[in-house]
GULO-814728 format. One line per 4 residues: their letters; for each residue y, z, x of N, C-alpha, C. Coordinates in Angstrom, 2 decimals. Last residue first. Example, Ala and Ser with C-alpha at 12.3 -4.5 7.8 and 13.67 -1.06 7.14 Angstrom:
BEGIN
sa> -2.25,7.08,12.85,-1.06,7.14,13.67,0.03,7.87,12.90 | -5.69,7.80,13.19,-4.50,7.80,12.30,-3.30,7.80,13.20
END
This chain:
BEGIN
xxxx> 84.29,94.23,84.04,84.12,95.30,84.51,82.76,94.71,85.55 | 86.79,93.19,82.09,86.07,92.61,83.35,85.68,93.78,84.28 | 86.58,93.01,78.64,86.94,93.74,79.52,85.82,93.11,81.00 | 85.67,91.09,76.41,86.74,90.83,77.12,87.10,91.59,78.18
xxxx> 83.20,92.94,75.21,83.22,91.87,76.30,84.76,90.75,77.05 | 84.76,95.04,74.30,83.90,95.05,75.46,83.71,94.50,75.87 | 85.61,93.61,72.23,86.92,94.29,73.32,85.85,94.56,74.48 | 84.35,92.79,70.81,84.83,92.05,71.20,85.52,92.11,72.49
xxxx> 82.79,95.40,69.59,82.48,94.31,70.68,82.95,93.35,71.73 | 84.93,96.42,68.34,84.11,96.88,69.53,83.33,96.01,70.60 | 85.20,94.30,66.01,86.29,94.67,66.57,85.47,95.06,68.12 | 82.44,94.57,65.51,82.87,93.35,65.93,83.60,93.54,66.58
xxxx> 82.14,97.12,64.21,81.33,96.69,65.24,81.78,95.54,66.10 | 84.12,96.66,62.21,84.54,97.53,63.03,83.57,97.34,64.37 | 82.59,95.26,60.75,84.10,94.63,61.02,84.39,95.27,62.22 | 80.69,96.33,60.07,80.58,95.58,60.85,81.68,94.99,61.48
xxxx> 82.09,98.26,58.15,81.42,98.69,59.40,80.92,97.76,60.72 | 85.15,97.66,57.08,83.77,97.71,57.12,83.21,97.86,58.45 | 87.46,100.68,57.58,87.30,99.51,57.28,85.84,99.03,57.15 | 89.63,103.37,56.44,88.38,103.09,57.54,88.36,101.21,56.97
xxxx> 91.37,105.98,56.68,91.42,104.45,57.09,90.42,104.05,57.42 | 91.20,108.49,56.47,90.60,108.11,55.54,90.79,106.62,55.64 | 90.94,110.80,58.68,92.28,109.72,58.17,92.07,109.34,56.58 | 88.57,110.14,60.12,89.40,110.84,59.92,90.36,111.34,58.72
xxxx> 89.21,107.57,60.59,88.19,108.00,60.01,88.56,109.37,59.51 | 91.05,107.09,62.22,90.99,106.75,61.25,90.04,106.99,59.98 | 90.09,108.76,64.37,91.46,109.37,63.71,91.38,108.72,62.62 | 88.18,106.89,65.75,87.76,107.95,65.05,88.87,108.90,64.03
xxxx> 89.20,104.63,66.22,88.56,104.51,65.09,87.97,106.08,64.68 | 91.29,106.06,68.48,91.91,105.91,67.61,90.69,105.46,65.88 | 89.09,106.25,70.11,89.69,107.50,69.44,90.52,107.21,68.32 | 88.23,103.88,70.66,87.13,104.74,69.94,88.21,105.75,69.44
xxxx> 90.28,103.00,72.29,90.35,102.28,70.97,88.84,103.20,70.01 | 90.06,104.79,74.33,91.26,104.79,73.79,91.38,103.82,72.51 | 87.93,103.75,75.25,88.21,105.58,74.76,89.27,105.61,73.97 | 88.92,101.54,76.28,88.07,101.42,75.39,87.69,102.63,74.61
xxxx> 90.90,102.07,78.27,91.41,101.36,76.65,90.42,100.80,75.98 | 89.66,103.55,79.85,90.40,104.03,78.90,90.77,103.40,77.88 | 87.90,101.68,81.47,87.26,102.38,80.43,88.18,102.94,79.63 | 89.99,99.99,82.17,89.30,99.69,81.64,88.44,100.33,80.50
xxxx> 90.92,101.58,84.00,91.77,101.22,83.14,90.78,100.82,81.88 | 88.70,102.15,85.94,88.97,103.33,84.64,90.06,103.40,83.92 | 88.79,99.58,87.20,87.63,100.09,86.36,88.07,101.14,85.16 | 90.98,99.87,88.31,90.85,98.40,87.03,90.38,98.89,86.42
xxxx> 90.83,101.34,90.41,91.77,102.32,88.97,91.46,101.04,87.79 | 88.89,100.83,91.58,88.31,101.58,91.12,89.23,102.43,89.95 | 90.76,98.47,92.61,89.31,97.99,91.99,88.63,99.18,91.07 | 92.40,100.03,94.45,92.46,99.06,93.10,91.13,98.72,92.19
xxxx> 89.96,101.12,95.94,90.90,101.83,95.29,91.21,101.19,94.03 | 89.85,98.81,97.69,88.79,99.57,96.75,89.05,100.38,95.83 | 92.01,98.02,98.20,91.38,97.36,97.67,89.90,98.00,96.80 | 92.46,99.77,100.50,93.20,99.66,99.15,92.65,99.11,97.91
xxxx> 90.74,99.71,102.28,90.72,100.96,101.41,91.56,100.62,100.18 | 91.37,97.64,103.33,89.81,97.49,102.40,89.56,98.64,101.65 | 94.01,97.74,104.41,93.25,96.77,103.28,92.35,97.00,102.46 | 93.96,100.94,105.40,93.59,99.84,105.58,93.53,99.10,104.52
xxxx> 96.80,103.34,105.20,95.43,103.22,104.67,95.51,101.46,105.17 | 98.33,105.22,107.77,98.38,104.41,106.70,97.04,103.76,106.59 | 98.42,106.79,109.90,97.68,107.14,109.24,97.89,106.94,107.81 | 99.70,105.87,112.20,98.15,106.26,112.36,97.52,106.55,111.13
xxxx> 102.38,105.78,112.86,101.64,104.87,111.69,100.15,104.63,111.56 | 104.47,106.40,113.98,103.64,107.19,112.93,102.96,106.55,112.04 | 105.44,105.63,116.30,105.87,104.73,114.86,105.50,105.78,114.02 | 103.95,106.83,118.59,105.60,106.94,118.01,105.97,106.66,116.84
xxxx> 101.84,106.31,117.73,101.94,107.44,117.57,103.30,107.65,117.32 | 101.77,103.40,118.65,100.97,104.09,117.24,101.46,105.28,117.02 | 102.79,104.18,121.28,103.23,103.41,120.28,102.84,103.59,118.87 | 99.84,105.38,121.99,101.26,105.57,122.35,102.41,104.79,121.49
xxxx> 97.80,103.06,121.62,98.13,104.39,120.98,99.58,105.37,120.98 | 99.48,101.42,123.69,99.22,100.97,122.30,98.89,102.33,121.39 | 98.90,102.39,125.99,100.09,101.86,125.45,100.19,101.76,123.94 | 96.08,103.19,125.75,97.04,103.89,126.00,98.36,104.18,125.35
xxxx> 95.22,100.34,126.37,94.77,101.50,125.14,95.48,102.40,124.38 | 96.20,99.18,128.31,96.45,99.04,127.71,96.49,100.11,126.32 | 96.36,102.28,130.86,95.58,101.30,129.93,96.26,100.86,128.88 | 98.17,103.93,131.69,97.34,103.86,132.79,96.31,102.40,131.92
xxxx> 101.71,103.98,131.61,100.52,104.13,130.84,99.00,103.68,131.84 | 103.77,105.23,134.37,102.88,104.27,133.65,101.50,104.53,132.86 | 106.32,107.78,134.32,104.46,107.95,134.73,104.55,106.29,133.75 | 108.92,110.25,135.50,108.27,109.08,134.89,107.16,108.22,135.11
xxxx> 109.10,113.36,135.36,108.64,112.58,135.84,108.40,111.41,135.14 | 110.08,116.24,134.01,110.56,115.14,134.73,110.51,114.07,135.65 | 107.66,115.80,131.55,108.67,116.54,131.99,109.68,115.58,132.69 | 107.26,112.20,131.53,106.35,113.28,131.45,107.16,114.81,132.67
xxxx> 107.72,109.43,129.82,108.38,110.41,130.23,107.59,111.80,130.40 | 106.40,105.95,130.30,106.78,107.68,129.18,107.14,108.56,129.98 | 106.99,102.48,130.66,106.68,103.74,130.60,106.64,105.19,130.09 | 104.43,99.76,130.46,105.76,100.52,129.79,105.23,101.76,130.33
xxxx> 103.11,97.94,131.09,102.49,98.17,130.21,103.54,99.49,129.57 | 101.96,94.85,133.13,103.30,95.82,132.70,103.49,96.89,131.57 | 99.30,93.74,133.45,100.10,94.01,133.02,101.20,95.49,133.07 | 97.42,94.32,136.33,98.24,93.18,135.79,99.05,93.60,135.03
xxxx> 95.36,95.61,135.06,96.06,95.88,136.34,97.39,95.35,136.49 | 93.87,94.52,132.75,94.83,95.43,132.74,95.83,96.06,133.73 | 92.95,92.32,134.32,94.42,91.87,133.54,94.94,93.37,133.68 | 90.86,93.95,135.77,92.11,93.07,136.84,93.32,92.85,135.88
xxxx> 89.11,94.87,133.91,89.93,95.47,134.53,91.31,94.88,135.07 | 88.32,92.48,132.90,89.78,93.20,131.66,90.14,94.06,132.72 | 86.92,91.40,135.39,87.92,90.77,134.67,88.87,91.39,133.96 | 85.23,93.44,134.82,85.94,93.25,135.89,87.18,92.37,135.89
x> 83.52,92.80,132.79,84.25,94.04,132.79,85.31,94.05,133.89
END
């Protein structure tokens, strides 16, 4: 602990403006939040949030263009388009297991 003290002592660490006084950041920490704050960049999302995110719109891409191929066999029906039943099971199937869920 004595050690990060001494670097932080050490470094040069910039200064800010306080009324009319000019003051050194007292910690790296500091500096660096300070900066964070100027940029405004406290409150952009992390990697792992994105990523989860993505992952969770694949998913309900996924489920839609399977809602989205039931609705349309149901309009056909509907409709009076229909085809055989297993044909149509197959069709369903197929698409389910091509989807990477």
């Amino acid at each position: 602990m004595e050690d990060i003290q001494a670097i932080e002592n050490k470094l040069t660490l910039g200064t800010y403006v306080d009324g009319e006084e000019t003051k050194e950041y007292a910690t790296v920490k500091d500096y660096v939040e300070a900066a964070i704050a100027a940029l405004s960049i406290g409150d952009y999302a992390k990697a792992a949030d994105l990523t989860a995110l993505a992952d969770r719109v694949a998913e309900l891409e996924a489920k839609l263009a399977v809602y989205s191929h039931l609705a349309q066999a149901a309009d056909d029906v509907r409709l009076g388009r229909v085809q055989d039943a297993d044909d149509a099971y197959d069709d369903i199937i197929a698409e389910l297991e091509s989807l990477d869920l």
